[in-house]
C-alpha positions in Angstrom: 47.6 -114.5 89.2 46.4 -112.2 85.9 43.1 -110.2 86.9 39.8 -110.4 86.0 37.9 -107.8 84.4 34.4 -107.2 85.7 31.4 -106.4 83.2 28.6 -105.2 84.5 25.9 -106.7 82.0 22.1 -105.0 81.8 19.6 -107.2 81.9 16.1 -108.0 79.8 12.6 -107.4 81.4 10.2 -110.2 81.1 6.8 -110.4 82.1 5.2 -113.7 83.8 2.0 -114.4 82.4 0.9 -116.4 85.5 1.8 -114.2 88.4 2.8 -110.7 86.3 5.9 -110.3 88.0 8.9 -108.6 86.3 11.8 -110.6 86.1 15.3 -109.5 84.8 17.0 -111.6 83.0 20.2 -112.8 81.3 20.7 -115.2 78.8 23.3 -117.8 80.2 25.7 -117.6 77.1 27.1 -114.2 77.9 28.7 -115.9 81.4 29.8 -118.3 79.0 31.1 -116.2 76.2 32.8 -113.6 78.6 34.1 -116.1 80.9 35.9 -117.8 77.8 37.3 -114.1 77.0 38.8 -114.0 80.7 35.7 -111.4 81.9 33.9 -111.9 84.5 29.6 -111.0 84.2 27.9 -108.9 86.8 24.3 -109.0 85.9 22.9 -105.4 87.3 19.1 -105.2 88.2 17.1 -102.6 86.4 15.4 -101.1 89.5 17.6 -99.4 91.7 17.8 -95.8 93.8 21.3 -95.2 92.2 23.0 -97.2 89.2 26.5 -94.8 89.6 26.3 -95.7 93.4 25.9 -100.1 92.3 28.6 -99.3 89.6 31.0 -97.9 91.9 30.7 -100.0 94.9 31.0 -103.1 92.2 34.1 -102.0 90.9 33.2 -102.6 87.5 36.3 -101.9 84.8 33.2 -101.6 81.8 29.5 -102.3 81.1 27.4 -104.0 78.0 24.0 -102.4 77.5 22.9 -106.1 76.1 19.9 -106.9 74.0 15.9 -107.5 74.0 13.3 -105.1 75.1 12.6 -102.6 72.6 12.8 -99.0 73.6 9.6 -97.4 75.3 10.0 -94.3 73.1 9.9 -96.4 69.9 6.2 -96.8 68.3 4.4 -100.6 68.2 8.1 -101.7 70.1 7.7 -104.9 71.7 8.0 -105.7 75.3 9.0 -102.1 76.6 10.4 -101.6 79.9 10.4 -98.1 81.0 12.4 -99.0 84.2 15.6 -100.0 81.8 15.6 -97.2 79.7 15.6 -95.1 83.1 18.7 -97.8 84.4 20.5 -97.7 81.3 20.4 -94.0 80.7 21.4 -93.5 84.1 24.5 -95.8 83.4 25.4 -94.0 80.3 25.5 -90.4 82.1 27.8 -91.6 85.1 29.9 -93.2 82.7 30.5 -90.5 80.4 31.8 -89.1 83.4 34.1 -91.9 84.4 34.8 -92.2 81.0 33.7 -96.1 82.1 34.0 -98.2 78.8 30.4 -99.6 77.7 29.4 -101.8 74.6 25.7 -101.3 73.2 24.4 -104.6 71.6 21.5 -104.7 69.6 18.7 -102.5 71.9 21.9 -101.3 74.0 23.2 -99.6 70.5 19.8 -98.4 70.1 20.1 -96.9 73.7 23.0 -95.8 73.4 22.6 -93.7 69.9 19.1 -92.1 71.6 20.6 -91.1 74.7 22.7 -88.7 72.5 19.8 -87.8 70.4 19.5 -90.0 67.6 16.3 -91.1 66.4 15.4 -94.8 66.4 13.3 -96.0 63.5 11.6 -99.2 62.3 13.7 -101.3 59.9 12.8 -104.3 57.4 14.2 -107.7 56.8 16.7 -107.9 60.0 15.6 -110.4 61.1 18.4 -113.0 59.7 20.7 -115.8 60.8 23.6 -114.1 58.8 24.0 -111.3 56.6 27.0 -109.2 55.1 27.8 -105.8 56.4 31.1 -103.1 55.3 33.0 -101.3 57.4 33.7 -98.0 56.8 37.0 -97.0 56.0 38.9 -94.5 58.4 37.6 -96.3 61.8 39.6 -98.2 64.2 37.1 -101.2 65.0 38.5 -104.3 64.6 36.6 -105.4 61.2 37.5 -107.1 58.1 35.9 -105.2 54.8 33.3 -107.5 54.6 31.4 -109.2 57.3 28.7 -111.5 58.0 26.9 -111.0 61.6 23.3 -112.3 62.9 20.5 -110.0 62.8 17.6 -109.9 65.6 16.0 -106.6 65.2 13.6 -104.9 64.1 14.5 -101.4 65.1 17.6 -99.6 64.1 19.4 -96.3 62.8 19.7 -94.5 59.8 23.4 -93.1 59.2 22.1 -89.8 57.4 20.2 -89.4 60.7 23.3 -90.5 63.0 24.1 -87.8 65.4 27.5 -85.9 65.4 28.7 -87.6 68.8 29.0 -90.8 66.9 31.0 -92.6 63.5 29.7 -95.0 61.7 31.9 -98.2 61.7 29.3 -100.5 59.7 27.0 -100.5 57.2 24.3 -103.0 56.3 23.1 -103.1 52.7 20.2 -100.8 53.1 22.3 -97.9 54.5 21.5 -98.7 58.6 24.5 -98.8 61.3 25.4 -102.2 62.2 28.6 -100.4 64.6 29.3 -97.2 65.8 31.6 -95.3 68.2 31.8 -92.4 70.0 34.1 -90.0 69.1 35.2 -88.8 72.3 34.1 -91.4 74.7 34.9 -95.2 75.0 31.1 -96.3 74.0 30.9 -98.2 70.8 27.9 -100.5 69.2 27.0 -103.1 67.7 23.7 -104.3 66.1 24.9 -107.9 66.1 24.5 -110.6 69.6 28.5 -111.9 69.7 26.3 -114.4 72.2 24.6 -115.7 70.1 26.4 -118.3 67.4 29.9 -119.5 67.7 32.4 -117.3 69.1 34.3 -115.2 67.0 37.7 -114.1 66.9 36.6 -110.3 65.8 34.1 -110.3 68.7 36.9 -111.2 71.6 38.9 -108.8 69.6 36.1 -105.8 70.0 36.2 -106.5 74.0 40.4 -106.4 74.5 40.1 -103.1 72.4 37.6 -101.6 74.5 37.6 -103.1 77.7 41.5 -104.4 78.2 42.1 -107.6 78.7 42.5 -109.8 82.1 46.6 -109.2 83.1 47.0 -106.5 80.9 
């Protein structure tokens, strides 16, 4: 019987109008998508006395830093939740340490690029059901020249501003990362929602690379 690789999958904060509570949440289609990719999805709750502690006693193989929730630090963001910054920088800095394999998407590359100092700035027109982006040539991300990706954000990075931890794998027409990697650890980004859409072949192929696949 082959394996199955547990993710450990953040989770959006949304506010009930009605009662005001904070709920995590998950859209449904990354259990779907994952599960079709022979991963299995641990959804982790944002509050908790020690994320390294969860990740450990979980026995998670990799995380994804997933999307919605725009970062507290960002100006006029929407729907900040300081409590998953606090969760998700806490799971970067224990698995730096681990060298534990984590994909940013969307806000999670966001997270991911300002944990190591990069600044996070408001971008136009990314808001799309499809637009082209280029890979850079010289990095090992599984991309074709030219792709077309969805587009859900309205925050993003510059790469004349992208710090010196991180390559730029993808480029959007206006000069922002659409995917990054770090050069010396197993964290790479990307500003598209692979959940979102059909699945893709180049998506599954992003996960084996950095998260191994089940038997394997």
């Amino acid at each position: 019987m082959s394996r199955q690789l547990r993710l450990g999958l953040t989770q959006r904060v949304a506010v009930d109008a009605d009662s005001g509570e904070r709920r995590d949440c998950l859209d449904q289609r990354w259990a779907e998508l994952l599960g079709a990719y022979g991963y299995l999805v641990v959804p982790l709750p944002n509050l908790v006395a020690d994320p390294a502690a969860v990740v450990k006693d979980l026995g998670l193989h990799g995380m994804v830093l997933t999307g919605g929730n725009d970062l507290a630090s960002v100006p006029n963001g929407a729907d900040p939740a300081p409590e998953r910054d606090a969760l998700e920088s806490e799971l970067l800095r224990y698995a730096a340490a681990i060298r534990l394999p984590v994909l940013g998407v969307c806000r999670g590359m966001q997270m991911m690029a300002h944990h190591f100092g990069t600044p996070v700035v408001a971008v136009q027109d990314h808001v799309l059901p499809e637009h082209p982006i280029a890979m850079q040539p010289g990095t090992p991300m599984p991309l074709a020249p030219v792709e077309r990706v969805n587009s859900y954000h309205h925050f993003g990075l510059l790469s004349e501003r992208l710090g010196g931890e991180f390559v730029a794998c993808a480029l959007a027409g206006d000069g922002t990362v659409e995917a990054l990697m770090h050069r010396h650890l197993p964290q790479w980004g990307i500003m598209w929602h692979p959940e979102r859409g059909a699945p893709s072949p180049r998506d599954r192929e992003i996960f084996a690379r950095l998260f191994g696949v089940a038997g394997k």
